[in-house]
TIKE-45682 format. One line per field, with one value per residue (C-alpha): residue number from 1; chain; x, y, z. Coordinates in nm, 2 decimals. Example, Ala and Ser with C-alpha at 12.3 -4.5 7.8 and 13.67 -1.06 7.14 Angstrom:
<pts>
n c(1  2);
chain c(A  A);
px c(1.23  1.37);
py c(-0.45  -0.11);
pz c(0.78  0.71);
</pts>
This chain:
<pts>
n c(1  2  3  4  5  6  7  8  9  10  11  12  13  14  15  16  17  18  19  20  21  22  23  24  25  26  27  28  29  30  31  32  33  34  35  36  37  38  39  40  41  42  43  44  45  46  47  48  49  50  51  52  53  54  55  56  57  58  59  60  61  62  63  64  65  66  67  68  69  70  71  72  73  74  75  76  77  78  79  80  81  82  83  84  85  86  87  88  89  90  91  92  93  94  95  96  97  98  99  100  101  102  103  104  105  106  107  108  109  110  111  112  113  114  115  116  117  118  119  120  121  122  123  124  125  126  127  128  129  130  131  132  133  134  135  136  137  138  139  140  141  142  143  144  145  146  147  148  149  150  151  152  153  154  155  156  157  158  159  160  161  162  163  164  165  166  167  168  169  170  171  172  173  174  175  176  177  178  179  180  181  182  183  184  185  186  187  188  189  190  191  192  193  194  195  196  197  198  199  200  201  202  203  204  205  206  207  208  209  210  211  212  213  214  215  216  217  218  219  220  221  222  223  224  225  226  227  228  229  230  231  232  233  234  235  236  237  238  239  240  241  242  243  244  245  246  247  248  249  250  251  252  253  254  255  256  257  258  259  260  261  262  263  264  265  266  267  268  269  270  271  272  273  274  275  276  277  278  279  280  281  282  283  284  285  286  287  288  289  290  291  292  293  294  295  296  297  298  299  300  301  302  303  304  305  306  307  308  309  310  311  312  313  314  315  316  317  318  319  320  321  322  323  324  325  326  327  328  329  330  331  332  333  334  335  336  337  338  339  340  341  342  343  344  345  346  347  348  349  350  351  352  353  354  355  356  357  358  359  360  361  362  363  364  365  366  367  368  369  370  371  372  373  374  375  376  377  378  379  380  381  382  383  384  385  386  387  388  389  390  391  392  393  394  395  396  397  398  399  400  401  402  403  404  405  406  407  408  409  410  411  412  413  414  415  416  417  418  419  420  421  422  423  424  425  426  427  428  429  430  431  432  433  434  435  436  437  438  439  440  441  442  443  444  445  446  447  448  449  450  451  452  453  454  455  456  457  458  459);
chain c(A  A  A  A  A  A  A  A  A  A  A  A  A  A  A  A  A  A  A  A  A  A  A  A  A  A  A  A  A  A  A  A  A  A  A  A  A  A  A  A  A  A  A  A  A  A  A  A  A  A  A  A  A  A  A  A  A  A  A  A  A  A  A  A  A  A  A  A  A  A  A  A  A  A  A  A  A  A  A  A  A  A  A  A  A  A  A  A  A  A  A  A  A  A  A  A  A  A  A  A  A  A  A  A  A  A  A  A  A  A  A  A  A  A  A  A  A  A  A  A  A  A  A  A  A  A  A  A  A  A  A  A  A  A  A  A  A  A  A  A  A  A  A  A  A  A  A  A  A  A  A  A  A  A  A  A  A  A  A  A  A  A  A  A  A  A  A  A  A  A  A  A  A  A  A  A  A  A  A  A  A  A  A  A  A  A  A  A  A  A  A  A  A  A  A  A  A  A  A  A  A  A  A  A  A  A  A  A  A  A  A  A  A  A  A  A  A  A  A  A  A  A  A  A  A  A  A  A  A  A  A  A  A  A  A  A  A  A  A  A  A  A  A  A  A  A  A  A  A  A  A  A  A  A  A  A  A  A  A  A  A  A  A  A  A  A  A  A  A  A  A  A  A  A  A  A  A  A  A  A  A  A  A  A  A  A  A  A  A  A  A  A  A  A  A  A  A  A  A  A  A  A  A  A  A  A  A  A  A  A  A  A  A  A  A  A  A  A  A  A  A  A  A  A  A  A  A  A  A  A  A  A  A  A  A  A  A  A  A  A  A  A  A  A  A  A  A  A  A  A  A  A  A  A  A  A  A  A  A  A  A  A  A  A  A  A  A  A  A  A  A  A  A  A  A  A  A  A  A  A  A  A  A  A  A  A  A  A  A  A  A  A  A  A  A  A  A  A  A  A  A  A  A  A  A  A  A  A  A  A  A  A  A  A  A  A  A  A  A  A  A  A  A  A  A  A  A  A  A  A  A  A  A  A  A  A  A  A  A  A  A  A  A  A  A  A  A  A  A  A  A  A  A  A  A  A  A  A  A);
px c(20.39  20.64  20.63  20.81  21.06  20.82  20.53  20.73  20.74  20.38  20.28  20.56  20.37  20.69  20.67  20.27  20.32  20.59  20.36  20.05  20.30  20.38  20.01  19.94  20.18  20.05  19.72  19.76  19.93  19.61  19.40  19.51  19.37  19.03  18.90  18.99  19.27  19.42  19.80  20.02  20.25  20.57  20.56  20.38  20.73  20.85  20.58  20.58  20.95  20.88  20.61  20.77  21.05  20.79  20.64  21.02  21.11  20.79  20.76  20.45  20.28  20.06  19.67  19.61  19.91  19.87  20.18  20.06  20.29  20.21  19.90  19.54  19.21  18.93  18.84  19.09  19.47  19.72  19.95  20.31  20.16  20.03  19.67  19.42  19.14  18.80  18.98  18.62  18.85  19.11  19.35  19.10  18.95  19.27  19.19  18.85  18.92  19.04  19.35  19.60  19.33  19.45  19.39  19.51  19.86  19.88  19.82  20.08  20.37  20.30  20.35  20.69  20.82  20.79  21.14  21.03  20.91  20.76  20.56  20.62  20.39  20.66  20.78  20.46  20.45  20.17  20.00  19.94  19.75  19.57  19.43  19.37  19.15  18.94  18.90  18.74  18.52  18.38  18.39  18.20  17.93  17.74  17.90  18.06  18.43  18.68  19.03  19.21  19.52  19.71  19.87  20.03  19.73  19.43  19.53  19.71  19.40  19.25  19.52  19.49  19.17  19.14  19.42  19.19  18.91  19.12  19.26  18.90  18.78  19.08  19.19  18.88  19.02  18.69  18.63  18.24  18.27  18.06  18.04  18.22  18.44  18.77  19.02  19.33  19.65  19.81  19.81  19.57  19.34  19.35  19.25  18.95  18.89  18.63  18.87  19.04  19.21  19.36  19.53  19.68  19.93  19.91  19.83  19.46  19.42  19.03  18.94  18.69  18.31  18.09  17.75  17.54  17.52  17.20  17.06  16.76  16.68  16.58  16.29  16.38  16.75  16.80  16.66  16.86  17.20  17.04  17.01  17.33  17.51  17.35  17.44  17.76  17.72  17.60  17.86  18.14  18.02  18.29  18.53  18.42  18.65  18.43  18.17  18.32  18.19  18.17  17.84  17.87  18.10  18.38  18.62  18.25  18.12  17.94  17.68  17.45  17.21  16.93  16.99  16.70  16.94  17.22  17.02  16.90  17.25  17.41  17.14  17.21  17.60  17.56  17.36  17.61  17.89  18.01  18.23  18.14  18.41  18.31  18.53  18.49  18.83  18.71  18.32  18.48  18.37  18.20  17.82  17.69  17.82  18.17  18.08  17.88  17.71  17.59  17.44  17.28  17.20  17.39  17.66  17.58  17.67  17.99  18.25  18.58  18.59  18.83  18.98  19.21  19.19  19.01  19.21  19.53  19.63  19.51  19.34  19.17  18.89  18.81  18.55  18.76  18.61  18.84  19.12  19.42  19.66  20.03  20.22  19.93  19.97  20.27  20.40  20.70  20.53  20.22  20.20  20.41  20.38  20.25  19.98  19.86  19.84  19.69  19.43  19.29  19.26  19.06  18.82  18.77  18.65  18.40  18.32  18.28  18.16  17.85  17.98  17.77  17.41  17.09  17.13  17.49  17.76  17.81  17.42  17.38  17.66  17.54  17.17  17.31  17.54  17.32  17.05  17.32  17.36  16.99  16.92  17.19  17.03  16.70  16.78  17.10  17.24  16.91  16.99  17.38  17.40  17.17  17.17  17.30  17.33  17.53  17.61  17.73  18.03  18.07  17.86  17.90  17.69  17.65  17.77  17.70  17.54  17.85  18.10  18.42  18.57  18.37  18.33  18.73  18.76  18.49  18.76  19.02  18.81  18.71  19.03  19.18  18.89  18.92  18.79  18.93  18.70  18.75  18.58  18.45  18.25  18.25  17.99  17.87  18.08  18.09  18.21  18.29  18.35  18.46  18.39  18.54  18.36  18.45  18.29  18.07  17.73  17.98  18.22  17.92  17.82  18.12  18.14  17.78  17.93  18.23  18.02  17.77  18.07  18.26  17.94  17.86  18.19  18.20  17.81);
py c(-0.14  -0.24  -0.15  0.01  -0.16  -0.05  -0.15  -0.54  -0.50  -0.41  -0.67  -0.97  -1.26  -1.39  -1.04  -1.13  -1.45  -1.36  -1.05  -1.32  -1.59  -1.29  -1.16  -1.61  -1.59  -1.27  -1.40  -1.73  -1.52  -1.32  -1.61  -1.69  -1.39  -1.50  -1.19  -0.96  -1.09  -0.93  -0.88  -1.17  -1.13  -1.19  -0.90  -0.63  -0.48  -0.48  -0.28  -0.06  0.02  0.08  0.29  0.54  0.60  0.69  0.94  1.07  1.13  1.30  1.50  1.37  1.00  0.82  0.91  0.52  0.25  0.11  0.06  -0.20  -0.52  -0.50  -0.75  -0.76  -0.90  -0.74  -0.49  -0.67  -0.53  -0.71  -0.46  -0.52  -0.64  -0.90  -0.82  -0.77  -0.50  -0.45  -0.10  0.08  0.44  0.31  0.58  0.85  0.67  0.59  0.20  0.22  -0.17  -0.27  -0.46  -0.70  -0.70  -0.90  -0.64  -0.38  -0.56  -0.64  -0.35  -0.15  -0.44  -0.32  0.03  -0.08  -0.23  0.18  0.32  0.60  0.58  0.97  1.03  1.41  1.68  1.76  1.42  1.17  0.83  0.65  0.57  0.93  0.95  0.61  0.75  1.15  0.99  0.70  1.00  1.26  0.97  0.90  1.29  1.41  1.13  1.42  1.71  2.00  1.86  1.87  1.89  1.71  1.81  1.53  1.62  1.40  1.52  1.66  1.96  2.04  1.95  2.21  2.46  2.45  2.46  2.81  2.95  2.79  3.05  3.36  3.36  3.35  3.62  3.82  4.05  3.92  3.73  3.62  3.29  3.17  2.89  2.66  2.68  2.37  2.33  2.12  2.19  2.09  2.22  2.46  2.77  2.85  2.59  2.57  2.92  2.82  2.55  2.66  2.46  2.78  2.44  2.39  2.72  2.83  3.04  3.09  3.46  3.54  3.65  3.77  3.60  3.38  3.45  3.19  3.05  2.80  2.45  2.29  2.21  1.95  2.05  2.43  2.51  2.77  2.71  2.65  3.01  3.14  3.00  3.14  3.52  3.51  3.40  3.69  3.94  3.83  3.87  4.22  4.37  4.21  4.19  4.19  4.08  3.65  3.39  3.13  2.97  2.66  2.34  1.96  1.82  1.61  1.76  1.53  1.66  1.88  1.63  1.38  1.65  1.60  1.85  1.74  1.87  2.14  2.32  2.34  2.42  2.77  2.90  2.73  2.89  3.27  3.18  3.14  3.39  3.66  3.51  3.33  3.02  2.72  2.46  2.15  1.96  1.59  1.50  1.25  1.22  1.10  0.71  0.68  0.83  0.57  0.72  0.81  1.20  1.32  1.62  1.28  1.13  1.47  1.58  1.93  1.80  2.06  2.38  2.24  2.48  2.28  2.02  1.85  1.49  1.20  0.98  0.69  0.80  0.71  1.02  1.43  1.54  1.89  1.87  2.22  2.33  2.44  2.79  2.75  2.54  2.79  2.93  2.80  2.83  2.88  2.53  2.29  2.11  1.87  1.52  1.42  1.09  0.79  0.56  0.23  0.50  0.58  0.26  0.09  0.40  0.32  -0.06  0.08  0.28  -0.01  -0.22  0.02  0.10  -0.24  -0.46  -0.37  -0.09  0.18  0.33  0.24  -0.11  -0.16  -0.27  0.06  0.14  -0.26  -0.18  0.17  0.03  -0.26  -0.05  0.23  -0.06  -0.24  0.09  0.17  -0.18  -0.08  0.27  0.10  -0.17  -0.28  0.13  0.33  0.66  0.60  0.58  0.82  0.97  0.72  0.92  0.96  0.90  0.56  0.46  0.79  0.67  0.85  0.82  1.06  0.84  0.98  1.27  1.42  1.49  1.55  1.37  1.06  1.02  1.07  0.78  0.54  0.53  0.46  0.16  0.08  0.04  -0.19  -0.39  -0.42  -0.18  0.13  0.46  0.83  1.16  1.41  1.72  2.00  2.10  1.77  1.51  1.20  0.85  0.85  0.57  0.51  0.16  -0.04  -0.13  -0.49  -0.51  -0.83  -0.86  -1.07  -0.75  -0.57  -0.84  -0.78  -0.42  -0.42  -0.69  -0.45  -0.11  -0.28  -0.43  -0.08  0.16  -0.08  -0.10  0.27  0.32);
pz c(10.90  11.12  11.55  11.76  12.02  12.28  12.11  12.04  12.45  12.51  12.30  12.44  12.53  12.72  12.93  12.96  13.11  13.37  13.49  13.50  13.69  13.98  13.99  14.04  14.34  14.51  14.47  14.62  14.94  14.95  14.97  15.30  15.43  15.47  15.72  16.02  16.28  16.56  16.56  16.60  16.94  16.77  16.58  16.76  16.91  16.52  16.39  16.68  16.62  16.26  16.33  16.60  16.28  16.07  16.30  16.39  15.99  15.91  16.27  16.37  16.49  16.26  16.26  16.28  16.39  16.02  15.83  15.59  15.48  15.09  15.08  15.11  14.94  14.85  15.12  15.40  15.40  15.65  15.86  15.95  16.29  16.13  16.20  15.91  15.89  15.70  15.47  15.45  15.40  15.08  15.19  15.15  14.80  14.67  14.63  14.46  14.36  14.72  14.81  14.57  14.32  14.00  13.70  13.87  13.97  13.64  13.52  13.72  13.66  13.28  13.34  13.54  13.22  13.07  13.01  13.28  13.60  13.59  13.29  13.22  12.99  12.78  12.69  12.73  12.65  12.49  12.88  12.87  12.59  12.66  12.99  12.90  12.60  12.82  13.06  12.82  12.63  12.96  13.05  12.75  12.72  12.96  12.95  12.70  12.82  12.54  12.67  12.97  13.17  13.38  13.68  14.03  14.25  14.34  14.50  14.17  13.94  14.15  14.13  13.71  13.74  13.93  13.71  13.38  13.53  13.60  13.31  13.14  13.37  13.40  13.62  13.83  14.16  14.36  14.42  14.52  14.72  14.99  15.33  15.46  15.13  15.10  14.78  14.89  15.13  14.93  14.98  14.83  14.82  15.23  15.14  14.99  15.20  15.44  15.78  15.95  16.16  15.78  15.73  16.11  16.06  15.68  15.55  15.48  15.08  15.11  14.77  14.87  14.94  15.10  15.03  15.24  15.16  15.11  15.47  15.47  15.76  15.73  15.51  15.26  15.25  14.89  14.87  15.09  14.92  14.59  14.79  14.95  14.63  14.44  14.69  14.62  14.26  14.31  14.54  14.33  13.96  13.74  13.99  14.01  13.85  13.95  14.14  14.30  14.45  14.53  14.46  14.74  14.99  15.16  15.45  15.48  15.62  15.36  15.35  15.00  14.85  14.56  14.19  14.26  14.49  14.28  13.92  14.02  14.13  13.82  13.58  13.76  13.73  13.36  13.32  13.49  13.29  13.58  13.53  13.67  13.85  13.90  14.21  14.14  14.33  14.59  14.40  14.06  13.97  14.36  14.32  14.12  13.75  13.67  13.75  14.02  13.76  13.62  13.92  14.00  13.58  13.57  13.31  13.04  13.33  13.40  13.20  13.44  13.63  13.85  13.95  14.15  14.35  14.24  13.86  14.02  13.92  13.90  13.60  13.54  13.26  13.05  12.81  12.45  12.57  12.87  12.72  12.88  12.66  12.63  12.99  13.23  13.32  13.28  13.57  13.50  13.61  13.48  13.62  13.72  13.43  13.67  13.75  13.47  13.37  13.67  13.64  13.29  13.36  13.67  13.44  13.21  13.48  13.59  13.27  13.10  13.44  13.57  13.83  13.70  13.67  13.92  13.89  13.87  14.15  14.33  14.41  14.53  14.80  14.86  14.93  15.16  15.30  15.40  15.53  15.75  15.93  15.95  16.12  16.35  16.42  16.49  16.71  16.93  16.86  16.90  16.97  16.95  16.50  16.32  15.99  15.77  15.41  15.08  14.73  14.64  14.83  14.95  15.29  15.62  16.00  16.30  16.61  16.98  16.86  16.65  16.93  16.85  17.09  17.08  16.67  16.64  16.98  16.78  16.54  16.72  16.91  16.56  16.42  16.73  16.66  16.25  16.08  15.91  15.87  15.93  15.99  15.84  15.92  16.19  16.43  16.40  16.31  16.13  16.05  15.70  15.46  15.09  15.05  14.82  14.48  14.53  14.87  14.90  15.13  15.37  15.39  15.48  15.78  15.91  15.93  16.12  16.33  16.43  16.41  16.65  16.85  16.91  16.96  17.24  17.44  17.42  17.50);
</pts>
């Protein structure tokens, strides 16, 4: 049988080896970054300059001055400063694999080669159908997913996935939701994100109905989520699309409930007829298995389920009960073709290397991780880092007792003095951070030495 031109290209060893010769020379630039530096003089008023344009064009400053030059290793990126940082946030878990790592390069110089740079749903290429098929063999392994729809983001993976659940419960329009939810900035997923600070000025639709995450602290509180959600249920049977949720909450605040507080509300959901949607967007490949139902064993409940991030791409997942009918969801891109790409050779490697399951690379980190911040807790930060906690590299920490203003100024002082984190949470807030799967024991030295390093200037 003979092949296809693009399949003669795909297969080109001459194409191979130039890809492998430009991966060689980015790699033996990244070698020379061999940990955190401060910025080097003669290029401080550059960056600066560069920076202030960006905030002019876009209306408002950068959250960090980080504009990076386009290199990294590992867990370290260099900035157009010159100055390199420990990247313990990936762009909000963008950069599972870290900075300039080899596969992935090479993986996204192959995609570059496609005839398109935008992959679209009407005419797909054969990336598309590589990825949508690693991601439901991987989906299904513990779960009743069947079908998979790609789209640029996970705001829009969210989007199809409300309209999946309407449409099933048509004309209903209530959405079930957590206290403390994030689903995106559209409209209306900053509607069902649970920030009013997300949403000023934007109409309110009344759709949502709130129930109370799992708090650790408060005996009785899975019961009272199981009440308040039935109360729901009674005053507006007939008229829920769905019951909605992250199993571990993100923008939330890292906050993590066991698998006995979701079961009983999942088993009530099914047994009203309620649908069940699943938002995996930032948990997807970090908790220790691919999907966090996995890590917490409620697979078999999940009737849709949502993606990105990490996937290099969005990607709503459906049930064939839920599979929408023709039109309900289209969208003209469905990924750029380096994406999707870059995206599957990042699920082999996870996949095929070790990364998964209680012994694999991601708990190893986690448990160091969440130790190096304990030891801090208990000795030189005692009573200034508490409450080290999450999933896998999902990892966040209460500094100075949540206060706004101090947790979002620890960053700041964190970042001049190399490393990259974020918030999360409200009431109480929290440094968060993704880490990346590639992080080494050294990585993790480094970050105590900064952590210790910043809490202490500050304290």
């Amino acid at each position: 049988m003979t092949t296809t031109k693009g399949q003669q290209l795909a297969q080109s060893a001459k194409l191979r080896s130039h890809i492998d010769e430009a991966v060689k020379e980015v790699m033996s630039a990244a070698a020379k970054i061999e940990g955190v530096r401060p910025p080097d003089p003669d290029k401080i008023a550059k960056a600066k300059e560069l920076m202030d344009q960006i905030g002019v064009v876009r209306g408002r400053p950068l959250h960090y001055p980080y504009v990076g030059s386009g290199i990294g290793r590992g867990a370290y990126v260099e900035l157009e400063d010159g100055s390199v940082k420990l990247d313990l946030i990936n762009g909000i878990g963008i950069h599972i694999m870290g900075h300039s790592h080899p596969r992935v390069m090479a993986a996204t110089a192959r995609g570059a080669f496609s005839d398109v740079v935008v992959q679209g749903n009407l005419e797909p290429n054969r990336e598309y159908f590589d990825f949508s098929k690693k991601l439901l063999d991987i989906a299904s392994r513990q779960s009743r997913l069947k079908h998979v729809w790609l789209s640029t983001c996970g705001t829009m993976a969210n989007e199809n996935a409300l309209k999946a659940c309407r449409q099933k419960k048509s004309p209903a329009r209530m959405i079930i939701a957590m206290d403390a939810a994030f689903a995106g900035r559209s409209t209306l997923m900053a509607e069902l994100t649970d920030n009013p600070n997300f949403r000023v000025g934007l109409p309110q639709y009344n759709e949502v109905l709130r129930v109370p995450w799992y708090d650790q602290k408060t005996k009785g509180s899975s019961e009272r989520s199981l009440a308040i959600l039935k109360e729901h249920v009674a005053k507006h049977e007939g008229n829920i699309c769905c019951f909605t949720f992250e199993p571990m909450q993100g923008e939330g605040g890292y906050n993590v409930a066991p698998r006995e507080f979701f079961i009983p509300m999942l088993d009530f959901c099914k047994e009203k007829g309620i649908p069940i949607w699943v938002d995996e967007v930032q948990t997807f490949t970090r908790t220790g298995q691919f999907f966090a139902y996995e890590t917490l064993g409620f697979g078999d409940y999940v009737d849709v389920c949502t993606i990105a991030k990490t996937a290099q791409n969005g990607a709503t997942f459906f049930t064939s009960e839920f599979n929408p009918k023709p039109g309900l969801i289209a969208g003209t891109f469905s990924g750029a073709s380096a994406a999707l790409c870059a995206g599957l050779e990042i699920l082999e490697m996870l996949d095929k290397e070790n990364y998964m399951g209680d012994s694999g690379k991601i708990m190893k980190i986690h448990h160091e991780f969440i130790a190096m911040l304990k030891r801090l807790g208990q000795t030189t930060c005692k009573g200034l880092l508490e409450s080290p906690e999450g999933l896998g590299l999902m990892i966040a920490v209460t500094p100075f007792g949540g206060v706004k203003e101090k947790v979002d100024k620890l960053t700041q002082v964190l970042f001049k003095n190399g490393l990259i984190c974020f918030t999360c949470g409200r009431g109480t807030y929290r440094l968060r951070f993704l880490v990346p799967a590639v992080t080494t024991s050294e990585d993790i030295k480094v970050a105590e030495q900064i952590l210790e390093k910043s809490i202490l200037e500050m304290a």
